[in-house]
KOLLOTI-451008 format. One line per field, with one value per residue (C-alpha): residue number from 0; residue in one letter; x negated, y, z. Coordinates in nm, 2 decimals, always signed. Layout:
! residues N
torfi <- c(NUM; ...)
vexnu <- c(A; ...)
c1 <- c(X; ...)
c2 <- c(Y; ...)
c3 <- c(Z; ...)
This chain:
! residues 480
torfi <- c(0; 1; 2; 3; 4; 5; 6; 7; 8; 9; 10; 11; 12; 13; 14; 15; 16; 17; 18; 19; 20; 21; 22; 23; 24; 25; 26; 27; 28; 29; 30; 31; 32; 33; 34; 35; 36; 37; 38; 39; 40; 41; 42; 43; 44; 45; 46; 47; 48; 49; 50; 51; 52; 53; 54; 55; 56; 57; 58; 59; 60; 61; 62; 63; 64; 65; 66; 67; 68; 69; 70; 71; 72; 73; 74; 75; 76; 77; 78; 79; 80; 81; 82; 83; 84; 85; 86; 87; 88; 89; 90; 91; 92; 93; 94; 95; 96; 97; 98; 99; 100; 101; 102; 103; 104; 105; 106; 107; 108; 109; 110; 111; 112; 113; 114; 115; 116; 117; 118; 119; 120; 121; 122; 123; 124; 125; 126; 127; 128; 129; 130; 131; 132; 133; 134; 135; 136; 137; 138; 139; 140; 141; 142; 143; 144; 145; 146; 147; 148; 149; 150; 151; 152; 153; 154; 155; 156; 157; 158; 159; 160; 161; 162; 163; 164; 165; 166; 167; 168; 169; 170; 171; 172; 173; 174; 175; 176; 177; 178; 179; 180; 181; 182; 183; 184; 185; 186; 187; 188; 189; 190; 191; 192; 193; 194; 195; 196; 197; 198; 199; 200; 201; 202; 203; 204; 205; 206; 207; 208; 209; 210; 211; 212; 213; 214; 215; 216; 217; 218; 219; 220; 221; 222; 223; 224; 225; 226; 227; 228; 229; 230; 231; 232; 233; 234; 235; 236; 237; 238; 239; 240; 241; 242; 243; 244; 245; 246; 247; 248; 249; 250; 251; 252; 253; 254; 255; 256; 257; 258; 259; 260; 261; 262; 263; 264; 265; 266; 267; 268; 269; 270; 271; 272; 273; 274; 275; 276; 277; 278; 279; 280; 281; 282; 283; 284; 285; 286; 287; 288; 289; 290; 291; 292; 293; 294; 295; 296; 297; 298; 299; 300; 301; 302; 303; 304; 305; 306; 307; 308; 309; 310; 311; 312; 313; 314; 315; 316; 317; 318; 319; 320; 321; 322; 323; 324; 325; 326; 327; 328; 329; 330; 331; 332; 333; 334; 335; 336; 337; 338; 339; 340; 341; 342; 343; 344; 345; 346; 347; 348; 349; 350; 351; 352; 353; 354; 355; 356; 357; 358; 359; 360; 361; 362; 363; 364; 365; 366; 367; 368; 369; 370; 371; 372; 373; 374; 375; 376; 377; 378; 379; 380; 381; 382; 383; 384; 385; 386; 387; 388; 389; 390; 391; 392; 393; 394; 395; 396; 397; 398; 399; 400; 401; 402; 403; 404; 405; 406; 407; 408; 409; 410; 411; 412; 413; 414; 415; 416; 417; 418; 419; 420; 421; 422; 423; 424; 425; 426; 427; 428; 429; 430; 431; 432; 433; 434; 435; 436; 437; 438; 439; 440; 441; 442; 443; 444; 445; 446; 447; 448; 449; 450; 451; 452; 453; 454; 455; 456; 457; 458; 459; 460; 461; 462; 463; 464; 465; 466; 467; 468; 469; 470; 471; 472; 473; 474; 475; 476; 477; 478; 479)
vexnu <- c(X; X; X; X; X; X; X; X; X; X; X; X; X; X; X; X; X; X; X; X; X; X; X; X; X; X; X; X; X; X; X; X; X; X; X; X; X; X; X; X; X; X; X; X; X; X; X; X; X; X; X; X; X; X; X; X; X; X; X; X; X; X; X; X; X; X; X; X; X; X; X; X; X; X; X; X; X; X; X; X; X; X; X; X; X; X; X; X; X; X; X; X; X; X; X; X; X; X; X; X; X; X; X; X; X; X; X; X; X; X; X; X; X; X; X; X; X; X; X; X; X; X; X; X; X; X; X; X; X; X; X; X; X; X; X; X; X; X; X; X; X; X; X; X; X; X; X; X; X; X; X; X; X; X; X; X; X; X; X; X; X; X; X; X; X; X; X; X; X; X; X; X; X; X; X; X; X; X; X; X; X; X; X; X; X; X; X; X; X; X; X; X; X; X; X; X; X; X; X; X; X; X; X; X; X; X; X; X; X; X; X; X; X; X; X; X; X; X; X; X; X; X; X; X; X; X; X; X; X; X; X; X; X; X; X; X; X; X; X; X; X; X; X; X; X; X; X; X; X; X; X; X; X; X; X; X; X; X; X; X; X; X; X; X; X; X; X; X; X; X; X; X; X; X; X; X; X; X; X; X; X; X; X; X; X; X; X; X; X; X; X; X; X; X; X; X; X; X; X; X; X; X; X; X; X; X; X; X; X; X; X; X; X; X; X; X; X; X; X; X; X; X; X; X; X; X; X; X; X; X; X; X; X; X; X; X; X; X; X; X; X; X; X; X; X; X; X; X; X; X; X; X; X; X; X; X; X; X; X; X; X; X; X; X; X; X; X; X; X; X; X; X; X; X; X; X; X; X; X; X; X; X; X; X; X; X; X; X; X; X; X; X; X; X; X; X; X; X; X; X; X; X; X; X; X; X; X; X; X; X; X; X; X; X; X; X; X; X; X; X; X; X; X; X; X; X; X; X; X; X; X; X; X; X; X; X; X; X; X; X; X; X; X; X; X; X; X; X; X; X; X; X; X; X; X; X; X; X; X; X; X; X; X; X; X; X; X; X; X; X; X; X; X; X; X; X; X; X; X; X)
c1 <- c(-10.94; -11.02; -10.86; -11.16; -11.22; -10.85; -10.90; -11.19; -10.99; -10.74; -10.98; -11.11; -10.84; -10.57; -10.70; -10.53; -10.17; -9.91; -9.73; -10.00; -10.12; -10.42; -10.33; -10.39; -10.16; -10.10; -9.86; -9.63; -9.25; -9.32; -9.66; -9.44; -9.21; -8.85; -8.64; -8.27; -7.97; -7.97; -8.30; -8.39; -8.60; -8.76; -8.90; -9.12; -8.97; -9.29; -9.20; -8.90; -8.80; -8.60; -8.64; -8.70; -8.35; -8.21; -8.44; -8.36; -8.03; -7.96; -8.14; -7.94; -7.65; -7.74; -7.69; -7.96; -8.20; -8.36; -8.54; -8.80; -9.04; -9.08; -9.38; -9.41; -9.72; -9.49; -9.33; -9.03; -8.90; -8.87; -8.57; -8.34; -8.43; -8.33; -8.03; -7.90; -7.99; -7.84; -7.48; -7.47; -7.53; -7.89; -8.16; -8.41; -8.74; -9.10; -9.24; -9.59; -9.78; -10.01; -9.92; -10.23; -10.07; -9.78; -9.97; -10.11; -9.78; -9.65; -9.29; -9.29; -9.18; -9.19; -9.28; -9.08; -9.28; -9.13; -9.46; -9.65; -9.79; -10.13; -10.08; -9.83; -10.08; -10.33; -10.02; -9.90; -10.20; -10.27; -9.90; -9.96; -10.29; -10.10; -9.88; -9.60; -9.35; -9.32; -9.08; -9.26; -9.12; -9.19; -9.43; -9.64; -9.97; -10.11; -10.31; -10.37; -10.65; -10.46; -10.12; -10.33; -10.46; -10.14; -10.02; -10.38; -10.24; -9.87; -10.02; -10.31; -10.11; -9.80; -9.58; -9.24; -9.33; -9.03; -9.05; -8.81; -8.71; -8.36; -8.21; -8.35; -8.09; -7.78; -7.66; -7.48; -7.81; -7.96; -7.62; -7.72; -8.10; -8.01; -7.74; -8.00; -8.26; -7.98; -8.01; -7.65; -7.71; -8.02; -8.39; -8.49; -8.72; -8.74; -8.66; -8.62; -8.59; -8.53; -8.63; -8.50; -8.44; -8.45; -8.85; -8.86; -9.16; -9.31; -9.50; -9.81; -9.83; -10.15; -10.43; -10.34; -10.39; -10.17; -9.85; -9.93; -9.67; -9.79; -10.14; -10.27; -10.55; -10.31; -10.11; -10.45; -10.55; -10.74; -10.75; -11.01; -11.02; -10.92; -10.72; -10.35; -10.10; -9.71; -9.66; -9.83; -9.62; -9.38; -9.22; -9.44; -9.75; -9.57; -9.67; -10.05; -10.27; -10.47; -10.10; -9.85; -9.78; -9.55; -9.20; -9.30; -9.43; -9.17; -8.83; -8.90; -9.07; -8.73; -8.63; -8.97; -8.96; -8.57; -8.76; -8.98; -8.75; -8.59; -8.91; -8.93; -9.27; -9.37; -9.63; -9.89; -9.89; -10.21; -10.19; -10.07; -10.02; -9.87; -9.78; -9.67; -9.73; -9.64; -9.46; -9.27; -9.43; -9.75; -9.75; -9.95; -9.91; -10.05; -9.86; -9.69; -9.30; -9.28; -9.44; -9.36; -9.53; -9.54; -9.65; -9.73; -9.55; -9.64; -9.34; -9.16; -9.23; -9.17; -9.08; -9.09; -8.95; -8.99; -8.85; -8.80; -8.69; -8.33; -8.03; -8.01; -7.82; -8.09; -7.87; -8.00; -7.88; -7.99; -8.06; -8.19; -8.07; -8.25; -8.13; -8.23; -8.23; -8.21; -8.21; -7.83; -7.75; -7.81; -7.74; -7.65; -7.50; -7.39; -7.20; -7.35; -7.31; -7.30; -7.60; -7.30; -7.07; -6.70; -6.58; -6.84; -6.79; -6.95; -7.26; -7.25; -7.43; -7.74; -7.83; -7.91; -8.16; -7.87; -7.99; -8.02; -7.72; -7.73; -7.85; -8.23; -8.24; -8.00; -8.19; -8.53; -8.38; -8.24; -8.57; -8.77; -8.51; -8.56; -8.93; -8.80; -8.99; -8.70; -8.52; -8.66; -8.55; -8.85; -9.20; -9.55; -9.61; -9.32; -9.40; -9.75; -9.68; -9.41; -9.58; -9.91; -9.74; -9.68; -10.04; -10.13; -9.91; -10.05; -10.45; -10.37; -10.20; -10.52; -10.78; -10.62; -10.71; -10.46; -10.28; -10.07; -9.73; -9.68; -9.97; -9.87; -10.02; -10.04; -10.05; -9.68; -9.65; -9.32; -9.08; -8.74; -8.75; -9.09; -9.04; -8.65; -8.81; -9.10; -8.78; -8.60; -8.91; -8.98; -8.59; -8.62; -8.90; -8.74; -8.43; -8.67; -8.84; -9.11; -9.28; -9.44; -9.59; -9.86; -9.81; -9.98; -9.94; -10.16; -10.17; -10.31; -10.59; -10.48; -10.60; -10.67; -10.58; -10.66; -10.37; -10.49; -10.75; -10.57; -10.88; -10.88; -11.11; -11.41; -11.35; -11.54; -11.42; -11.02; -11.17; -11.30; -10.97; -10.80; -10.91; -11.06; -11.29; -11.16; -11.21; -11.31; -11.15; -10.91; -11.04; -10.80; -11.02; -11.19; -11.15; -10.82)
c2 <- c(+10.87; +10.86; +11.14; +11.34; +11.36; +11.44; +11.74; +11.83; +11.92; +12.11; +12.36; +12.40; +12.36; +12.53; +12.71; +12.97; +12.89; +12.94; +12.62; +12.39; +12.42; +12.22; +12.02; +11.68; +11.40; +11.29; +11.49; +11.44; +11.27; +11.00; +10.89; +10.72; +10.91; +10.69; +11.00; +11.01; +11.03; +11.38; +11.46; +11.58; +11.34; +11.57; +11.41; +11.48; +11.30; +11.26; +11.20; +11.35; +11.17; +10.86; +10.66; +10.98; +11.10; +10.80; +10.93; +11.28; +11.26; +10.96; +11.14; +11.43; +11.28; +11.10; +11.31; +11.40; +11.41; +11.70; +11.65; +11.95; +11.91; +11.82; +11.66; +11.65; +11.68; +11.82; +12.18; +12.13; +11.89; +12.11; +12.33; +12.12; +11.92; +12.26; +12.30; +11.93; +11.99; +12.34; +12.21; +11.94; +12.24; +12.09; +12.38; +12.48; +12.26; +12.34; +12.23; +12.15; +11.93; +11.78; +11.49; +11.59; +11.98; +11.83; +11.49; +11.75; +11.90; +11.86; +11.90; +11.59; +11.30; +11.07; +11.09; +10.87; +10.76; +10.71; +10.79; +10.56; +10.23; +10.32; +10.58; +10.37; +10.21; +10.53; +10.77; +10.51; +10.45; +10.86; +10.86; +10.58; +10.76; +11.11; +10.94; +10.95; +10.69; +10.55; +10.44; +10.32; +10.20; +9.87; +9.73; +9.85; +9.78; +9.81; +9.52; +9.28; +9.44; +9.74; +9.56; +9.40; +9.72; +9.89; +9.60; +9.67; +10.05; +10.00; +9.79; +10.00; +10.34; +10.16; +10.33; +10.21; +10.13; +10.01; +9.86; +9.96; +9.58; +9.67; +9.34; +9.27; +9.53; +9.29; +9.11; +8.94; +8.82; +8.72; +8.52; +8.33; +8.25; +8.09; +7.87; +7.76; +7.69; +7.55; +7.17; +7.20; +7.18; +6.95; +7.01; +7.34; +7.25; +7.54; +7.89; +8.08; +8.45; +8.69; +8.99; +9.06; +9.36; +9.58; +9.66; +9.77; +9.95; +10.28; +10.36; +10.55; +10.89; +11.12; +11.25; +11.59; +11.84; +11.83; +12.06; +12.34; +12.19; +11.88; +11.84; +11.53; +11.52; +11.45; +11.23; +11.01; +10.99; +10.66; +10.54; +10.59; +10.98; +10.94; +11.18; +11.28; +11.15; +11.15; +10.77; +10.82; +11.07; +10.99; +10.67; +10.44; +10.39; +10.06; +9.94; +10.04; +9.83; +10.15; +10.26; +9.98; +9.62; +9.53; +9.47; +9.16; +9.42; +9.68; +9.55; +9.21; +9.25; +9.28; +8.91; +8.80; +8.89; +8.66; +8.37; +8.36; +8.46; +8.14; +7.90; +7.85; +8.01; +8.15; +8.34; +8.30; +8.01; +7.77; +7.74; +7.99; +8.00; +8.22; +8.28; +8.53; +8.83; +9.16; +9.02; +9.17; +9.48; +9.68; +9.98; +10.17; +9.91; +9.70; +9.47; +9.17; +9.24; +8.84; +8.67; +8.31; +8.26; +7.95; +7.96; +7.60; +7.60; +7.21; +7.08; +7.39; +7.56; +7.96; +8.01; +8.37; +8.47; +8.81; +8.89; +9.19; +9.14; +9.12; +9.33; +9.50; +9.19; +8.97; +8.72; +8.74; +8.97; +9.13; +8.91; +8.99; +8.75; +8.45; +8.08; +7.78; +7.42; +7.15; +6.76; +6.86; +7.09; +7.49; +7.78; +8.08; +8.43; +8.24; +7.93; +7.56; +7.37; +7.04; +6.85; +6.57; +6.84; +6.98; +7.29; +7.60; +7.60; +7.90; +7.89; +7.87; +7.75; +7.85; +8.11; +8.42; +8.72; +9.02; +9.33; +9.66; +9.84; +10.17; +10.02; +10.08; +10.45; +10.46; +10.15; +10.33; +10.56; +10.33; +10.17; +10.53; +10.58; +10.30; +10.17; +9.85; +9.63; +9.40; +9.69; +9.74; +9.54; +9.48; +9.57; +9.60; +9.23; +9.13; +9.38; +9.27; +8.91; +8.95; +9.24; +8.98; +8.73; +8.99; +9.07; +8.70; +8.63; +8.91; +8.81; +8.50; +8.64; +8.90; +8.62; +8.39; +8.28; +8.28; +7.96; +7.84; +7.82; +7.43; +7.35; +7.12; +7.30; +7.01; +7.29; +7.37; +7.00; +6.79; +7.06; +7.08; +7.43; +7.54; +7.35; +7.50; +7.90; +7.80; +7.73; +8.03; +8.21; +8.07; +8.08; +8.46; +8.54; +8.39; +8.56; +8.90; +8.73; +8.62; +8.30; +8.09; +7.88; +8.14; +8.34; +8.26; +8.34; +8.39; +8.14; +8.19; +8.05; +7.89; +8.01; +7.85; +8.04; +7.99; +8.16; +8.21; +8.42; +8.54; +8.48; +8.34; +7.99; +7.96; +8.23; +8.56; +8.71; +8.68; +8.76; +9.12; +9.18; +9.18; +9.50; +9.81; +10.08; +10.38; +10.74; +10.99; +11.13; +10.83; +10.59; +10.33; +10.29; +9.93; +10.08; +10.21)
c3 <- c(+10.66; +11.05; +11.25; +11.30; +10.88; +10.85; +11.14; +10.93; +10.61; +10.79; +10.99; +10.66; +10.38; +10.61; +10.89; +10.82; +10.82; +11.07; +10.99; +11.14; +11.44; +11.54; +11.84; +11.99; +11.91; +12.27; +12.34; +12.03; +12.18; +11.92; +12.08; +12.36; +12.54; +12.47; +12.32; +12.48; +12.28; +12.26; +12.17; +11.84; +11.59; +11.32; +11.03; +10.72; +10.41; +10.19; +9.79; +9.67; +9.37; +9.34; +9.61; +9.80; +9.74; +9.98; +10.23; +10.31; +10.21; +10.47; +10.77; +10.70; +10.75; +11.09; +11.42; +11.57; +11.31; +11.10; +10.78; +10.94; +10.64; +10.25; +10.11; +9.71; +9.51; +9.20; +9.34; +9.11; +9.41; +9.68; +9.56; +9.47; +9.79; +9.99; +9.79; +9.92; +10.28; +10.27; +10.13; +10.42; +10.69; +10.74; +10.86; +10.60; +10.60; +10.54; +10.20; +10.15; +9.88; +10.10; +10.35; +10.59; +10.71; +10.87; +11.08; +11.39; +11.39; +11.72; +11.66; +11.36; +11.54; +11.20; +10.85; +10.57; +10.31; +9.90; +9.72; +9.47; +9.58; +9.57; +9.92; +10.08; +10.32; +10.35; +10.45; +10.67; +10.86; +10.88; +11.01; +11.30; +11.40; +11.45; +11.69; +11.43; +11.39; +11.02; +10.76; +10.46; +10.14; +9.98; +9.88; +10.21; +10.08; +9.70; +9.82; +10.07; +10.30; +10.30; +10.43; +10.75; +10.85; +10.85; +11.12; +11.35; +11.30; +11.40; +11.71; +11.81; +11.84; +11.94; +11.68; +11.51; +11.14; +10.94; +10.58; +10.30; +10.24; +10.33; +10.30; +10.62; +10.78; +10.65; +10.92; +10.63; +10.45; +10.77; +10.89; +10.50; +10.62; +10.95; +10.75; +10.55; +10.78; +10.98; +10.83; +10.73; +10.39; +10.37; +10.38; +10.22; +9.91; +9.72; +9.78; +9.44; +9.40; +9.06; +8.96; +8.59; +8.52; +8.17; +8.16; +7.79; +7.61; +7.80; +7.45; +7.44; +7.63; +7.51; +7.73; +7.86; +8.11; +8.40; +8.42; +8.71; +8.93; +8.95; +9.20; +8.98; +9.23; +9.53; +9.31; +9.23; +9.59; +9.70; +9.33; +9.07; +8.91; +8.58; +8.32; +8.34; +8.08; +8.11; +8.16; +8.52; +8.67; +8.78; +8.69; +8.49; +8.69; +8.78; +8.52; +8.56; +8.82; +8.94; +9.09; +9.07; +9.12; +8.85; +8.87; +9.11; +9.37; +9.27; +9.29; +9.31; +9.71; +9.83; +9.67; +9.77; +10.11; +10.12; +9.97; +10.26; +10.53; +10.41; +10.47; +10.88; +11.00; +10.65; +10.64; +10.37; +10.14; +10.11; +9.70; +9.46; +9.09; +8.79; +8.45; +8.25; +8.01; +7.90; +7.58; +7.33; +7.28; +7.27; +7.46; +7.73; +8.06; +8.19; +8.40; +8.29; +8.18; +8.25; +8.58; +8.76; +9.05; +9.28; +9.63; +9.83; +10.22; +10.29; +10.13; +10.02; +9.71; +9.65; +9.32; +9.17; +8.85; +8.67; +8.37; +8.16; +7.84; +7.95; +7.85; +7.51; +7.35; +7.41; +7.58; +7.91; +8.17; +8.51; +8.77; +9.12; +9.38; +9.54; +9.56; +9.81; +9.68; +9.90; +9.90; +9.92; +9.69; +9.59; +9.77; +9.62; +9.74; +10.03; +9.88; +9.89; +9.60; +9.65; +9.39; +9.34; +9.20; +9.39; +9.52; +9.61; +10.02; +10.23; +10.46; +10.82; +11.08; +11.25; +11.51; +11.33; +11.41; +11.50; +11.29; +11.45; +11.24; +11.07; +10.76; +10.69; +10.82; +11.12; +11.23; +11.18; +11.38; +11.68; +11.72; +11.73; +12.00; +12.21; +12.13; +12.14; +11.88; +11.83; +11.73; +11.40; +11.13; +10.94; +11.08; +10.93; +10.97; +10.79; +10.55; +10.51; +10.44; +10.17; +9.99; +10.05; +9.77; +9.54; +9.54; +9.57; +9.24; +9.05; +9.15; +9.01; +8.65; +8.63; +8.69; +8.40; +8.08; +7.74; +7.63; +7.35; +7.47; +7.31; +7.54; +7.85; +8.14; +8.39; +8.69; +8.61; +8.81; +8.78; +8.99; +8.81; +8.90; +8.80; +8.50; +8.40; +8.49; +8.21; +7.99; +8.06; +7.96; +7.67; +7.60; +7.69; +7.47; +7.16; +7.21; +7.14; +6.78; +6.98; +6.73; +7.04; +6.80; +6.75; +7.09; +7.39; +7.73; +8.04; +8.26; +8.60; +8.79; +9.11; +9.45; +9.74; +10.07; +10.43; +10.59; +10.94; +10.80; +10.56; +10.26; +9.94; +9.98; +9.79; +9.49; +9.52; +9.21; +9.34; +9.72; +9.57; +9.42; +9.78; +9.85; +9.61; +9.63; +9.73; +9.62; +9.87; +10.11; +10.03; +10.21; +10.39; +10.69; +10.80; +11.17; +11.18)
């Protein structure tokens, strides 16, 4: 929505209260003015729930800041909210559902974004256009257009727009990247990440009307209007392609976004291919429970693996972590292991990017401060590009076609760790009665991309799924 079709829905839908005062952005403090040390930052903290929680309760807790306003579409939020802020001495903050009555406020230096998926982008974009400074979490974009014009938005009202892939605020984790791209260790060949964790059945939730606290037509927003049922709000749309991304775009951007830190220059890949399922179960999602995706650098792979159907005695436990194989050995949690065998020695080496500290927040924080782009730790770019394989994996999966799983695939390739994740799925889905010599699985179709343009090469069907249509007013603008 452009800034003048935003304006229009507050004279209209709000004109009338005292909260929101219709001004000009150019004189907000975040719209350029470097704000000294004493100098209040007020911030709107938009979704409550969850990941939400981190939010407010971290600002509140940083001097100098004031969580000034609470944006929830489900009412239920805002009290408890209060209560926190309240019991750490924090002033009381305005509550409203909608994101658009606090952007012409003035007095809002930043908004912090923990809503679904599907808004990241849109309330990031309406947040660079008031002149507000922006802490979105991951992924940024439910797809890739969306991710790019977040970037043109960040750069064209030269706001601070940090990402919620925290890892990229460890000092630690980025002292392991420069080891490995050091040489040290050998040439990097593959840079693996995990994401498995316990993604059981959802079941089937009926068609109802909404509860009155919840403003389902907020809560939709740029996607397609469609009826309320319980396994949408508020955790499960994950798992629904409307809203979510899967657990690959869900927990597993933040390993996702390691793997490529770990591949000099990464940006997009120029092949990509998955596999995978949502196995085990029937229930209401969509999204596969089980995903391995492989991305083509030149000669480094990215291999992704997403699984599930781990914990409740299946054998196979939680892993999130990422590893680096090289024509030396494996890296993992910041030990080499030598391929020949010996002792585990750490990683060092390198020269390492030196993280703005204050964790994810106070380093938000530090770079709306200085307006100093080095100063924040992950920026829409780097947000685009990580949360870009996600949707690059999944585009694959969706476009696939169902094979036997004693089929030889030949686009799994000869790489000893493609090969042993295949294995560990197959392994997996066994451990849960799974008979795979009548189950199939989906494997993917591969895509070709052109990275400087950031396009999928000759395949209209996966070009159209880059983007969506949007519902009105929702619109993520071409023009930003």
């Amino acid at each position: 929505m452009s800034i003048l079709s935003r304006r229009t829905f507050l004279k209209h839908g709000v004109a009338g209260s005292a909260a929101l005062p219709l001004v000009t952005i150019a004189g907000t403090k975040s719209s350029g003015k470097v704000l000294g040390a004493n100098d209040k930052i007020r911030i709107a903290v938009v979704g409550l729930r969850g990941r939400g929680k981190a939010h407010y309760r971290s600002y509140a807790n940083i001097d100098g800041v004031e969580v000034s306003h609470l944006v929830d579409i489900d009412s239920t939020q805002f009290e408890p909210t209060k209560k926190y802020l309240a019991s750490v001495g924090a002033p009381e903050p305005q509550c409203v559902a909608d994101i658009r009555r606090v952007l012409d406020d003035p007095n809002v230096d930043a908004i912090s974004i923990a809503t679904c998926n599907h808004t990241h982008s849109l309330y990031t974009i309406w947040g660079c256009q008031a002149g507000k400074d922006v802490y979105v979490e991951k992924p940024i974009s439910h797809n890739m257009f969306e991710g790019r014009q977040c970037v043109e938005a960040a750069r064209k009202y030269n706001v601070v727009v940090q990402h919620g892939t925290q890892q990229r605020s460890s000092q630690e984790r980025a002292n392991e990247i420069a080891a490995v791209q050091s040489g040290n260790y050998g040439k990097l060949l593959v840079s693996k990440g995990y994401c498995c964790k316990p993604r059981w059945s959802i079941g089937n939730k009926p068609v109802e009307t909404p509860p009155d606290h919840v403003d389902f037509d907020l809560w939709l927003g740029p996607a397609p209007n469609q009826p309320y049922h319980a396994n949408l709000v508020h955790y499960n749309w994950h798992w629904f392609w409307d809203f979510g991304n899967g657990d690959t775009g869900n927990q597993g951007v933040h390993e996702m976004d390691v793997a490529r830190w770990a591949i000099p220059g990464a940006t997009l890949p120029t092949r990509v291919w998955s596999l995978g399922g949502r196995f085990g179960y029937q229930d209401q999602g969509q999204t596969p429970n089980t995903h391995l995706s492989v991305y083509e650098y030149g000669d480094v792979l990215l291999v992704f693996e997403t699984r599930g159907l781990v914990g409740k005695k299946t054998g196979f436990s939680n892993v999130i972590q990422n590893e680096y194989y090289t024509t030396e050995g494996m890296i993992q949690k910041g030990l080499f292991h030598p391929a020949g065998g010996g002792d585990a020695i750490p990683v060092e080496g390198g020269t390492p990017r030196q993280v703005t500290p204050g964790k994810e927040f106070g380093s938000f924080i530090a770079a709306v401060r200085s307006r100093r782009a080095e100063d924040c730790n992950a920026d829409a770019e780097t947000a685009h590009y990580s949360a870009a394989l996600c949707h690059l994996g999944n585009i694959s999966y969706r476009l696939g076609k169902q094979v036997p799983f004693n089929a030889q695939s030949q686009a799994l390739g000869d790489n000893k760790q493609v090969v042993e994740s295949l294995q560990t799925i197959q392994e997996n889905c066994k451990a849960v009665g799974m008979d795979l010599t009548e189950a199939t699985y989906q494997l993917g179709r591969p895509l070709e991309i052109n990275p400087q343009t950031e396009t999928i090469v000759g395949d209209d069907e996966a070009s159209l799924m880059m983007t969506r249509k949007y519902r009105k007013p929702f619109e993520v603008p071409q023009d930003v």
